[in-house]
C-alpha positions as CSV (number, residue, x, y, z in Angstrom):
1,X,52.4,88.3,132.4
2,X,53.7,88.6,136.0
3,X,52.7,85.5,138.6
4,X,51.3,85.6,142.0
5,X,54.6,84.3,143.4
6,X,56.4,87.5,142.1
7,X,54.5,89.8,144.0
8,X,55.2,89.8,147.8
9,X,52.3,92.5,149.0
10,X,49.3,90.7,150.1
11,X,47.0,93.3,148.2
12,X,48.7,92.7,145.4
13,X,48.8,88.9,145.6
14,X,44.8,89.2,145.7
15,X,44.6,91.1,142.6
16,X,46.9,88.8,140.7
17,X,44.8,85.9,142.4
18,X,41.4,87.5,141.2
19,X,41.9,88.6,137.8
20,X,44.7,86.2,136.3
21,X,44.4,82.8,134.9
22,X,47.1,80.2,135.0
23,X,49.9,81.1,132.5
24,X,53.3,81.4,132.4
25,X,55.1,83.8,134.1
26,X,57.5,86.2,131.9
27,X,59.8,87.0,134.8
28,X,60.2,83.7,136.6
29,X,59.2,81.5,133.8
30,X,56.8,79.2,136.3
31,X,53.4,78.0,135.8
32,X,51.0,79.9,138.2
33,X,48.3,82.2,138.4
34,X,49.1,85.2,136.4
35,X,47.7,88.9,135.3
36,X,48.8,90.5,132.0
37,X,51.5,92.8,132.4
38,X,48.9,96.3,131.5
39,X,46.2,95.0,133.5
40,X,48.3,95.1,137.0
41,X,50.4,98.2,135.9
42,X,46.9,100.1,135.4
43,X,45.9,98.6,138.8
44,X,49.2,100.1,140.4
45,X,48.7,103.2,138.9
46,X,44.6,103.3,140.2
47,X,46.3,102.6,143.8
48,X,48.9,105.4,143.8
49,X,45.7,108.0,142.9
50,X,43.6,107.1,145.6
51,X,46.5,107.4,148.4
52,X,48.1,110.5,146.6
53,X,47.4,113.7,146.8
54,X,49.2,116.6,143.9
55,X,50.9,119.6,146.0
56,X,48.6,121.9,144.0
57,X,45.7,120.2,146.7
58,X,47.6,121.3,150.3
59,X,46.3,124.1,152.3
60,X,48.2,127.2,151.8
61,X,49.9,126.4,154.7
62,X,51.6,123.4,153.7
63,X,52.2,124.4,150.8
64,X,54.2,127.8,152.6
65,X,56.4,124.5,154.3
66,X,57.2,122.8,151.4
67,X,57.7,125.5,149.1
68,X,59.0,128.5,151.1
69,X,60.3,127.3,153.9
70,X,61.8,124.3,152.5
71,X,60.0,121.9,155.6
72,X,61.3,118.2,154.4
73,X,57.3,117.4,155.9
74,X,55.2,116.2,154.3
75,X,57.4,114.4,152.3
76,X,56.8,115.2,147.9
77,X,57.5,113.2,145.5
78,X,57.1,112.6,142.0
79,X,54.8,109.6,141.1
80,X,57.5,107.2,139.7
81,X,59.8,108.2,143.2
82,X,56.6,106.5,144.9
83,X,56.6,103.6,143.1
84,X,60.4,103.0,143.7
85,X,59.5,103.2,147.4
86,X,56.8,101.1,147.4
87,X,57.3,98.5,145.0
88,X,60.3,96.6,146.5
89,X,58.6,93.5,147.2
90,X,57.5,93.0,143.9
91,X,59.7,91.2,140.8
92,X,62.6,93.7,140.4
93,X,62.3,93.3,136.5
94,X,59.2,94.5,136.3
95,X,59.6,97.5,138.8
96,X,61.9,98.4,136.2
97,X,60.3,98.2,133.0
98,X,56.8,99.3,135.4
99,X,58.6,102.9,136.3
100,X,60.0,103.5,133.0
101,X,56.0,103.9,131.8
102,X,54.8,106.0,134.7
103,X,53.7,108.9,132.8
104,X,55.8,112.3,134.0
105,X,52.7,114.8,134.4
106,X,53.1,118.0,134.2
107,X,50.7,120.8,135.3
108,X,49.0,123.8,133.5
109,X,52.3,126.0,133.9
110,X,54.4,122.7,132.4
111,X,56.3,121.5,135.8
112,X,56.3,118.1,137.0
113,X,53.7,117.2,139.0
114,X,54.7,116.6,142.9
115,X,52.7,114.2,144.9
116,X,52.5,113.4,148.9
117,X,51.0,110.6,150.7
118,X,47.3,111.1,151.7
119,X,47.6,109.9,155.4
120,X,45.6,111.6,157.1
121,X,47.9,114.3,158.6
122,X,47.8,116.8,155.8
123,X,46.8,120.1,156.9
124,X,42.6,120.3,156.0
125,X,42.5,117.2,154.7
126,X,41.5,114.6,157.0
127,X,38.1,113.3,156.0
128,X,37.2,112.6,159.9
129,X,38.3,115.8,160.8
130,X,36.0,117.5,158.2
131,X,33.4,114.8,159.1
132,X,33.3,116.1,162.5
133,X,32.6,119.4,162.3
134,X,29.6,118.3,160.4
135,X,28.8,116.1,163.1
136,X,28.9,118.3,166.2
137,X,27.1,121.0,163.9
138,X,24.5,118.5,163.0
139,X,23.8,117.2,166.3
140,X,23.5,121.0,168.0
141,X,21.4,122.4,165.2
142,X,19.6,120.2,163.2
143,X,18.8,116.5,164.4
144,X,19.7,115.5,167.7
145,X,18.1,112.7,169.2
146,X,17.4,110.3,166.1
147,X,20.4,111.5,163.3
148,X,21.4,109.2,161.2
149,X,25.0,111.9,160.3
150,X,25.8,111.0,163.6
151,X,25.7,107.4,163.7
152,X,27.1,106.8,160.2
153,X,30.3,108.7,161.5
154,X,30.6,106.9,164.7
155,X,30.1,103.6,162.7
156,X,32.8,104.4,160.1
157,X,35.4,105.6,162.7
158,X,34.8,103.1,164.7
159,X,34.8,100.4,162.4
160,X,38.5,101.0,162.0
161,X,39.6,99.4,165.4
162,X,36.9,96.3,164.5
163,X,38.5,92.8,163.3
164,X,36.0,90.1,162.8
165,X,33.4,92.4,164.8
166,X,35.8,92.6,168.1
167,X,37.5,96.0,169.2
168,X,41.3,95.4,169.0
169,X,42.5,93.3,171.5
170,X,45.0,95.7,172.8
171,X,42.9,98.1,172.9
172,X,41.3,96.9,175.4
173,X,42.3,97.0,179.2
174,X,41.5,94.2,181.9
175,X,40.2,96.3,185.3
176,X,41.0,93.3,187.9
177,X,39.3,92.8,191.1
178,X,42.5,94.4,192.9
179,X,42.2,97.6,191.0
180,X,41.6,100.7,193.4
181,X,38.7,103.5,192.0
182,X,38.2,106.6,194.1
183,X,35.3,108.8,194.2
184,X,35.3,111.8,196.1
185,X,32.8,114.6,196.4
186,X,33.0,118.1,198.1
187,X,31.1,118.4,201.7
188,X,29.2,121.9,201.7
189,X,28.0,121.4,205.5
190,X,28.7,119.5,208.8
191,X,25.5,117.2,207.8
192,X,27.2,116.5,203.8
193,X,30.1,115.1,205.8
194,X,28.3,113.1,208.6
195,X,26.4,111.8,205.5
196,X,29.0,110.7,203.4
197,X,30.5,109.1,206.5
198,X,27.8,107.4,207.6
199,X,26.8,106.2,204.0
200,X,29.6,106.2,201.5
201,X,28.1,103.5,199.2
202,X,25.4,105.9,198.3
203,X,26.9,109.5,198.9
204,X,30.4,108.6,196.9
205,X,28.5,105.9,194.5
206,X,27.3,107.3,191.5
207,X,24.8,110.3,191.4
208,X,21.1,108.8,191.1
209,X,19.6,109.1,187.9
210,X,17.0,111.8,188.8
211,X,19.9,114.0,190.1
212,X,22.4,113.3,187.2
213,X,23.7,116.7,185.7
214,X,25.0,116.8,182.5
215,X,28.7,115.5,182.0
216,X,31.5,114.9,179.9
217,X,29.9,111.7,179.1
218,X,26.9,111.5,180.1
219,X,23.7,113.9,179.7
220,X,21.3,115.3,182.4
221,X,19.3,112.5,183.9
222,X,21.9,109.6,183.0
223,X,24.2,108.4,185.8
224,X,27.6,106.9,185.2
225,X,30.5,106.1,187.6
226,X,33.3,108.2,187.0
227,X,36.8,107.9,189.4
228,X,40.1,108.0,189.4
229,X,42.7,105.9,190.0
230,X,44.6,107.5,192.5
231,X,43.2,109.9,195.2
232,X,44.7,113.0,194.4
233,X,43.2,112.8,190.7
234,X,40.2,112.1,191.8
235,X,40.0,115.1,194.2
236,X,41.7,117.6,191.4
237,X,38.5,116.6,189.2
238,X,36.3,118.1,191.5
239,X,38.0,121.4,190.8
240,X,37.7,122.1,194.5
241,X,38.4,125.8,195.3
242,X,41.1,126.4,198.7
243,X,38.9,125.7,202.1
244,X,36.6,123.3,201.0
245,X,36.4,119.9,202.8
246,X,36.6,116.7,200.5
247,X,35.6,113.1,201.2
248,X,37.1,110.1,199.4
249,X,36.2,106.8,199.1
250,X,38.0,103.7,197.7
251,X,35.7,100.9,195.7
252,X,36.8,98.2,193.3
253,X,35.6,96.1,190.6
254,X,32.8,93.4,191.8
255,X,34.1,91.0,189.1
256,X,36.5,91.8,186.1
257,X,36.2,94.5,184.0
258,X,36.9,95.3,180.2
259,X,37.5,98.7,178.9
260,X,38.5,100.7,176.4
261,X,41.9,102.5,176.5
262,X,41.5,106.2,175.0
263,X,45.1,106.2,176.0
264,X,46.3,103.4,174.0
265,X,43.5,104.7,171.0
266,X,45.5,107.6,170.1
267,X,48.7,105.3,169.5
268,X,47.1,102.8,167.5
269,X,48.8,102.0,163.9
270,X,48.3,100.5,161.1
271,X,48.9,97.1,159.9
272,X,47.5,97.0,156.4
273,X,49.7,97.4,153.8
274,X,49.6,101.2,151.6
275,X,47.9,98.8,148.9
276,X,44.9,97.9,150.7
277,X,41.5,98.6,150.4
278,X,41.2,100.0,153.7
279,X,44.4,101.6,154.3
280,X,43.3,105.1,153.0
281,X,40.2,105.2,155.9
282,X,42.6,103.6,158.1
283,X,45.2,106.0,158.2
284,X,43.0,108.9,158.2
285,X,40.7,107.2,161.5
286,X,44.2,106.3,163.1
287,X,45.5,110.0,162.2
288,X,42.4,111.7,163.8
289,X,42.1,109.5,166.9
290,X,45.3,111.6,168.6
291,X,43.0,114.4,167.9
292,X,39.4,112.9,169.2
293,X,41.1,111.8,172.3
294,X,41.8,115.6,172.8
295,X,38.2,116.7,172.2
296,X,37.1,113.9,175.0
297,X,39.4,115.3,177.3
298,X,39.2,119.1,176.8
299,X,37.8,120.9,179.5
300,X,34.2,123.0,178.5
301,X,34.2,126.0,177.9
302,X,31.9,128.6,180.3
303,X,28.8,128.9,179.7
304,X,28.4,127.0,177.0
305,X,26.0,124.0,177.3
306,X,26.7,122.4,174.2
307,X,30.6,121.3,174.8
308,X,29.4,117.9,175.8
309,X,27.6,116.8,173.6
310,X,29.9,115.0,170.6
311,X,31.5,113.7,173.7
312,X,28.0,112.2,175.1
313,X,27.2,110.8,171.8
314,X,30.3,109.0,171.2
315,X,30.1,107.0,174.7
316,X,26.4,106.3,174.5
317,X,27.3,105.0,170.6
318,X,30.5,102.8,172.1
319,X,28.0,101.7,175.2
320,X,25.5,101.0,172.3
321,X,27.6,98.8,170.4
322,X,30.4,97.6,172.4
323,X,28.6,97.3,175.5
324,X,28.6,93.3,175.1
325,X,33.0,93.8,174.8
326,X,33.9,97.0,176.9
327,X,32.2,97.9,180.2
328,X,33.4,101.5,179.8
329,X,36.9,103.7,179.0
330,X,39.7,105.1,180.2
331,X,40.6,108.6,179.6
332,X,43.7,111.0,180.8
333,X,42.5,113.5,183.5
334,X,42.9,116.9,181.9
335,X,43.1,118.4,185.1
336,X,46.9,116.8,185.9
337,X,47.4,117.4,182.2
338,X,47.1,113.8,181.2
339,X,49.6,112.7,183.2
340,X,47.1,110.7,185.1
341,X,43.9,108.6,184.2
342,X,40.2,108.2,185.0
343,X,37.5,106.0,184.2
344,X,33.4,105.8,183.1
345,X,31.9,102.8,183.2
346,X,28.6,102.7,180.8
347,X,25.7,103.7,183.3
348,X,24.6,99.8,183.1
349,X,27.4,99.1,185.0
350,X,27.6,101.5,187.9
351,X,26.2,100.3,190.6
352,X,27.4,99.6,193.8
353,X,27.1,96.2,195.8
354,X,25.4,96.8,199.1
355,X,27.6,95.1,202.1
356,X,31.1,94.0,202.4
357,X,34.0,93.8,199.8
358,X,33.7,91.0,197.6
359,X,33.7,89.4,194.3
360,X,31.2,88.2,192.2
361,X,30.7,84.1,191.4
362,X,29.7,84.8,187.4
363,X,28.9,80.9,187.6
364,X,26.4,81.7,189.8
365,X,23.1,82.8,187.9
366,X,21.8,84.6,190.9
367,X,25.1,87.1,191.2
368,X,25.7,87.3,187.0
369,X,23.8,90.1,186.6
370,X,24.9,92.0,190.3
371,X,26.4,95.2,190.8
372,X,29.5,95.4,189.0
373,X,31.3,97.6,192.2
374,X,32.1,97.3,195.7
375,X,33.0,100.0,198.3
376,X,36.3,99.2,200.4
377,X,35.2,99.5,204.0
378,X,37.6,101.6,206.0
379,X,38.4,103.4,202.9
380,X,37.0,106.7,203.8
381,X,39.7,109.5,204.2
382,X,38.8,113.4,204.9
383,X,40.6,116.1,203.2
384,X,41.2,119.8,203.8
385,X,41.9,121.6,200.6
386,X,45.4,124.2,201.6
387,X,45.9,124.7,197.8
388,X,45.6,124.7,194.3
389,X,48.0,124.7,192.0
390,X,48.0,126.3,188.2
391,X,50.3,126.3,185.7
392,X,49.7,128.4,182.8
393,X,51.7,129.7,180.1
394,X,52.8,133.1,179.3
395,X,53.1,134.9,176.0
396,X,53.8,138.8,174.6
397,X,50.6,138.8,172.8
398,X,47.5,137.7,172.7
399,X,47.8,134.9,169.6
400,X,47.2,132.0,172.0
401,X,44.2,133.4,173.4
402,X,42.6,134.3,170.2
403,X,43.5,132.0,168.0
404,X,41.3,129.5,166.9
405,X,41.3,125.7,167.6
406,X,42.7,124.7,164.0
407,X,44.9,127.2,163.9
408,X,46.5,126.4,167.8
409,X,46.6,122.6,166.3
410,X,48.8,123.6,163.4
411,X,51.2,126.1,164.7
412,X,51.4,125.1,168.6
413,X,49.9,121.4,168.8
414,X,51.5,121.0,172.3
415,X,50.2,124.2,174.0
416,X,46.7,123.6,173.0
């Protein structure tokens, strides 16, 4: 019998707490809960198959790493090596008499089996990254308005940065009443500049509904204020070809703003220990966010219509059911290469206060529910586009042109 006081992982303190009775303890000789000795080894064991994954599972091409080009990642192991690992904050006696019983399996050709950690990076074997390709597939060709795939994945990704049914706290980002957000759009004629400069609150605001296109967030028909927070990022996302002229505007949060750091997403990590019940979704979620925050970002391809949509689903599902946390996100601009960052707030929140600068008096019933921006008088600034810059790589064949996504991911993650 082992004791609750001889186990130091909080998962494991549960199970003792749950299934024992009150007993002496054979390693510390006290009087507390206690599991028999089989019970928690066949517990242990249950754990270590649902986090571990045998070598003879890999793709082909980590199993080419490991096997023939001796990569030290990912990491193998044989079961008991796992245990030693992992089992340091439980009672060192029975660790010991615990790894002398793990079982040395062999495989069909009589070698020991080799295991490695299921985290979520293994080549093919992410469950969100397999979920989303039925996701975007589903929601292009099958069921697109009402699709219960799509909302099931959303929920359980989703679900991972939830505590007590709040996002993360740092996860979220405060947008004070000081924070600068330029607009900008591109004026075609003498009369698309005189208009701009005459009404900037509704030329640079965002687009009216009825002439919304479709965007990287939002569809045709919905309008959503997108900006940057610097000028020359906002202009670079107009992709604005040499000899156009540009207007910009400055505006500014109305009252306080909450949103959602894509930025910070990617980063997030895990506090549950490798015990826990959620800690094999967790680290597969937290190993495919890096990867979601790309397929945000990505600029569409030509001609293709459909690029948007995963990305319109997901910030009509967060505006859904985070609206009452987050007022919208914060993503990195993929036209400076991430280096700088833009914003959406959820279409409920885009308006734009008619009349001076101001904030809002959220005491005040009659100004609660107001327009969540302001435009900066004076802010207006003309601009003459001499250049544009491109950087680009430059290969002897034609492998990162005609490669396919995985493939770039796995062999050259950063050029992608």
């Amino acid at each position: 019998m082992i004791c609750v006081k001889c186990v130091n992982h909080n998962t494991l303190k549960t199970f003792v707490t749950s299934h024992g009775l009150v007993a002496s303890c054979d390693y510390c000789d006290n009087q507390d809960i206690c599991v028999d000795d089989e019970k928690f080894e066949q517990f242990l064991l249950g754990k270590a198959k649902e986090i571990l994954v045998t070598t003879d599972e890999l793709s082909k091409h980590d199993q080419a790493m490991i096997f023939e080009c001796g990569s030290p990642d990912p990491h193998v192991f044989k079961l008991f090596d796992f245990f030693e690992s992992h089992l340091d904050l439980v009672n060192e006696s029975f660790v010991e008499q615990f790894i002398e019983k793990v079982p040395d399996e062999t495989n069909q050709n009589g070698y020991s089996l080799l295991y490695v950690l299921n985290d979520g990076n293994l080549d093919e074997l992410n469950d969100f990254e397999e979920r989303w390709y039925n996701f975007t597939h589903s929601i292009r060709h099958s069921k697109r308005f009402f699709n219960k795939l799509a909302f099931t994945f959303c929920k359980d990704l989703f679900e991972t940065i939830v505590e007590d049914g709040q996002l993360l706290k740092h996860l979220v980002v405060d947008l004070p009443v000081t924070q600068p957000l330029y607009r900008a759009r591109v004026g075609y004629s003498i009369a698309d500049i005189e208009a701009i400069d005459k009404d900037p609150i509704n030329q640079l605001g965002a687009v009216p509904a009825k002439f919304a296109s479709s965007q990287r967030m939002t569809p045709a028909g919905v309008s959503a204020f997108y900006a940057a927070f610097d000028r020359n990022t906002c202009i670079s996302e107009l992709r604005p070809i040499v000899g156009d002229g540009v207007v910009s505007g400055e505006f500014r949060p109305n009252r306080a703003l909450k949103l959602l750091d894509l930025n910070i997403l990617k980063d997030v990590q895990i506090n549950d220990d490798i015990f826990s019940d959620r800690w094999l979704v967790l680290s597969h979620a937290y190993a495919f966010f890096p990867e979601l925050v790309f397929k945000l970002t990505r600029p569409s391809s030509r001609n293709n219509q459909h690029d948007y949509l995963a990305t319109q689903v997901i910030f009509e599902f967060l505006s859904t059911e985070f609206g009452s946390q987050i007022n919208g996100i914060i993503y990195p601009s993929i036209q400076k290469n991430g280096d700088s960052q833009c914003v959406v707030l959820f279409p409920e929140y885009s308006q734009v206060k008619s009349g001076l600068l101001g904030t809002t008096n959220l005491d005040d019933p009659f100004e609660k529910n107001s327009p969540a921006l302001c435009f900066v008088p004076e802010s207006i600034k003309f601009h003459k586009v001499k250049s544009v810059s491109f950087e680009a790589t430059e290969e002897d064949n034609s492998l990162m042109l005609t490669s396919s996504d995985s493939m770039l991911r796995t062999l050259f993650p950063s050029e992608r």
